[in-house]
C-alpha positions, 0 to 999 in steps of 0.5 A: 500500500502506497504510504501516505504520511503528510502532515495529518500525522503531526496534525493529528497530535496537535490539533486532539479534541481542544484539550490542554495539555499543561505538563512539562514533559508532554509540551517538550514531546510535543514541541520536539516532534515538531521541530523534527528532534525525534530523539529528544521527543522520544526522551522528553515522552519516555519522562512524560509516561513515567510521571503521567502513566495514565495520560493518553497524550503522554503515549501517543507522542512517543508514539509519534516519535518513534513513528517519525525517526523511523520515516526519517532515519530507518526506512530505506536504511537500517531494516532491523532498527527501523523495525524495532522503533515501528515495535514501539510506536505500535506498543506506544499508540495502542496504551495511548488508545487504551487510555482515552475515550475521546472520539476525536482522540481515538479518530487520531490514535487508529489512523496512527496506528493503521500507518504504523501496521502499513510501514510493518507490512501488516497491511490488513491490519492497517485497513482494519485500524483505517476504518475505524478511524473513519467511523470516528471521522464521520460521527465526527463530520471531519470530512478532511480525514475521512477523504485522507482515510478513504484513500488509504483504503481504496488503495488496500483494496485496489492492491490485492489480488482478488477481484472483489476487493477491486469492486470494492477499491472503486467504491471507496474512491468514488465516496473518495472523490465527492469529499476530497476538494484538491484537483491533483488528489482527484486526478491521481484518484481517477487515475488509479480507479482507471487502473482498477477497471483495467484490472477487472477487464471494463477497459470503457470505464478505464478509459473515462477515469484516464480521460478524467485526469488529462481533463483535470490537468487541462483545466489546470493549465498543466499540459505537461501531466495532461499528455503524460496521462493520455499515455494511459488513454492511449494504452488501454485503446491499444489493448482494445485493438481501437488502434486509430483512437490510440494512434490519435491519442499517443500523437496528441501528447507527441505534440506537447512532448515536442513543443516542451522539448521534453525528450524522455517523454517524447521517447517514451511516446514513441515507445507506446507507438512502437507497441501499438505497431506491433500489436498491429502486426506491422513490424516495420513500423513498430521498428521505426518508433522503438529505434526513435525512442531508442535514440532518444533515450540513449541521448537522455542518457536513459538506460534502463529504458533504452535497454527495455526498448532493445530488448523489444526490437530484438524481440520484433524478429521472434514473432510471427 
């Protein structure tokens, strides 16, 4: 599951219910978090319990501390550490749960908790621990942290393997996108619903979610996005065999790559090109686009796609 941890995490520990918290060591916790000194925060929140044990608060920004210094020392680096502070976060967040029964606290408290468990790998736990947050949410009416969960959830459901889940995934972002208010937000929605339907085979409703992103970026004045997007039109055109549509669509955003000078692109392009040729079965077109794109990337110094897109022309001559 894509990780998405912005600053509603921090948010959520300093915006709890309205309450005041006056003890010394719990402000340190907090103030520490904030300004990114997580080690001093896991200090000033490992005193805080020891002198206020039965406080929620107390818990939940060691929590949080731990949580942060994994994300920012542990997670690409240090396996064996980075699990053993996300051991300890878990341990923190769910005495800080233990400890409340503020709504507004626990909708906080299960939405960490879920972030957690995703970083673990435990990814059903997660969507677990997500919905209960959102209920909060929604008894709540906080509609930011119910569009934030949805997402999350959509996502669970539209990375596992079984088809249901996927009819589910589209659910959860279509009450996804009528409260979420940000238009990239919506257009990377739209386009990962896109990829859900392509997954369940109805390539027309695949279609009209990529077409909705190149829209939106349109509008947006983002011509650039808009053509990377119609990629994913073009592509699923192409699986359809609707060739000419493809065909159409792919030169459209050529048009956008050439006029940027954007040469990866303009590669990249030429490269679904190639695909489409292929499939046509016409192999002495498709060698033309997968040379040009070759080319391309060789003079962008692209490597791992030059060498994919070879790989394809030699593949040209083992098909019948």
């Amino acid at each position: 599951m894509k990780k998405v941890l912005g600053s509603l995490a921090l948010f959520g520990i300093l915006a709890t219910g309205g309450m005041v918290y006056a003890q010394q060591e719990i402000d340190a916790c907090l103030n520490f978090n904030k300004a990114g000194d997580y080690k001093r925060a896991i200090e000033a929140g490992q005193s805080a319990i020891k002198k206020y044990p039965k406080d929620s608060m107390a818990y939940r920004c060691l929590g949080e501390a731990y949580l942060k210094l994994y994300i920012h020392h542990y997670l690409n680096s240090d396996i064996v550490n980075g699990q053993k502070f996300l051991k300890l976060a878990y341990k923190s967040m769910k005495k800080a749960a233990s400890l409340t029964n503020n709504k507004e606290d626990l909708m906080y408290i299960n939405k960490e908790i879920g972030e957690i468990l995703d970083y673990m790998g435990y990814f059903d736990k997660a969507v677990s621990y997500y919905k209960k947050s959102l209920n909060f949410a929604k008894d709540l009416g906080n509609t930011d942290m119910q569009a934030y969960l949805l997402k999350q959830i959509a996502e669970y459901y539209g990375n596992t393997q079984d088809p249901s889940d996927w009819v589910e995934a589209l659910r959860y972002y279509k009450e996804f996108l009528n409260l979420e208010k940000d238009e990239k937000a919506k257009a990377e929605a739209y386009n990962e619903m896109g990829v859900v339907y392509e997954k369940l085979g109805d390539y027309k409703k695949a279609i009209e979610s990529y077409k909705k992103v190149v829209e939106i970026y349109e509008k947006l004045g983002d011509y650039k996005n808009a053509a990377i997007y119609k990629h994913n039109v073009g592509d699923t055109y192409r699986i359809m065999r609707d060739y000419k549509n493809a065909e159409k669509v792919f030169f459209e955003a050529l048009e956008v790559f050439k006029k940027l000078g954007d040469k990866v692109w303009e590669a990249s392009t030429y490269e679904y090109l190639g695909d489409l040729y292929r499939d046509k079965g016409d192999k002495k077109t498709a060698r033309e686009y997968y040379t040009r794109a070759y080319n391309l990337y060789k003079s962008t110094e692209q490597k791992g796609n030059d060498e994919a897109v070879l790989y394809k022309i030699k593949a040209l001559d083992e098909l019948n």
